[in-house]
C-alpha positions in Angstrom: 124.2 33.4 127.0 126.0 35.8 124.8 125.9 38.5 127.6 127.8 36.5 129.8 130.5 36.1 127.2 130.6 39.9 126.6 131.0 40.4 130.5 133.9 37.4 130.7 135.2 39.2 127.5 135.5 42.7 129.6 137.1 41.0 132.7 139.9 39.1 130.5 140.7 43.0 129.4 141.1 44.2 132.6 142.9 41.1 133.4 145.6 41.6 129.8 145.8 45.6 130.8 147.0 44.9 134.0 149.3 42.2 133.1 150.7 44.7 130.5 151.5 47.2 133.5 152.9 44.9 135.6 155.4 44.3 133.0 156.8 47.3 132.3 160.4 48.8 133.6 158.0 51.5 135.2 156.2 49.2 137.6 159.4 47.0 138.2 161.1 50.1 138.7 158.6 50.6 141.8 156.7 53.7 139.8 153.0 51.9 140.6 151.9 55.5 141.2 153.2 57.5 138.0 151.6 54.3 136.6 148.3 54.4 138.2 147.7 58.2 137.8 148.9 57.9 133.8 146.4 55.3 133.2 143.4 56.4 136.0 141.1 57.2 133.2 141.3 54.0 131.9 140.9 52.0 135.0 138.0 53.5 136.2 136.2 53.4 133.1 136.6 49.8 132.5 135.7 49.7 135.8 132.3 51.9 135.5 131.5 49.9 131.8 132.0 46.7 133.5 129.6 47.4 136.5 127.2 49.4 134.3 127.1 45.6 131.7 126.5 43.8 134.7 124.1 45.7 136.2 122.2 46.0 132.9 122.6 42.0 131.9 121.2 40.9 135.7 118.7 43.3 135.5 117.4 42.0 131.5 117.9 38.5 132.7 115.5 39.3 135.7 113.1 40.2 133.6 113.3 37.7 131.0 113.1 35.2 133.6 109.9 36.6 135.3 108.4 36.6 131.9 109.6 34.8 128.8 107.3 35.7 126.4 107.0 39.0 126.5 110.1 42.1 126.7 109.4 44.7 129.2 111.3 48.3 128.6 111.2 50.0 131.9 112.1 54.0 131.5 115.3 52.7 134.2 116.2 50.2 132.3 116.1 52.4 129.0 118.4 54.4 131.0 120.8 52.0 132.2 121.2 51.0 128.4 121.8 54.6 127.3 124.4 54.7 129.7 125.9 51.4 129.2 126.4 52.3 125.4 127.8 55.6 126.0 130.5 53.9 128.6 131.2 51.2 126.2 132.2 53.7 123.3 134.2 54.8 125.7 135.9 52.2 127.0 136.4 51.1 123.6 138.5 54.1 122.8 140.2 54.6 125.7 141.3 50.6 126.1 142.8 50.5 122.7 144.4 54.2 123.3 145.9 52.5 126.4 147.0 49.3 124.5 148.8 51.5 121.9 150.3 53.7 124.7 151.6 50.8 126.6 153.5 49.7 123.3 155.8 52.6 124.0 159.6 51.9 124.7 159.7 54.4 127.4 157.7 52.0 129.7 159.9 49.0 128.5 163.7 50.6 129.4 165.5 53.2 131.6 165.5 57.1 130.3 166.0 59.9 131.0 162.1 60.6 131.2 162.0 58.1 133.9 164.9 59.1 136.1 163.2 62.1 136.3 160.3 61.1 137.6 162.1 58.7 140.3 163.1 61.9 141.4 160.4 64.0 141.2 159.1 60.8 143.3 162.0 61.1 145.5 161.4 64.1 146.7 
């Protein structure tokens, strides 16, 4: 049960970082792009960590199910775990790094930063 909370926990993140880019000047302003390409990182991690969780919680619930009383630890499934936990300290870092950077005024108003990249756009 507690791995389906942690996997409903990750989607409501994607769900609160995207709401926090749609609400910026930037992406009102029509910049999805100089949005999408500042934050790309991000995106597809959460995205990698959060079909690397599923993949490992179906695959330990599978196993569980086919046997209740005893814990099998296949070599893949050691090594879906390994890379589940490497992609989650990951994500960790890089969704909080996001959060902070999305706190940033620039996103929020119109500068000069951002009339130059309309143009650069533009162009």
């Amino acid at each position: 049960m507690c791995v389906h909370i942690q996997d409903i926990a990750v989607l409501f993140n994607i769900i609160i970082i995207f709401l926090m880019l749609f609400n910026t000047f930037v992406f009102q302003a029509g910049l999805v792009n100089l949005l999408f390409h500042k934050f790309k990182g991000t995106i597809i991690l959460t995205a990698m960590y959060f079909a690397l969780s599923i993949s490992l919680h179906v695959w330990v619930m599978n196993l569980r199910w086919k046997n209740s009383n005893s814990f099998i630890w296949t070599d893949g499934l050691q090594t879906l775990f390994v890379f589940q936990r490497l992609a989650a300290v990951l994500y960790c870092y890089f969704y909080k790094r996001t959060a902070i950077r999305l706190g940033d005024p620039r996103f929020y108003q119109d500068s000069l930063w951002l009339r130059k990249e309309f143009m650069q756009v533009r162009r």
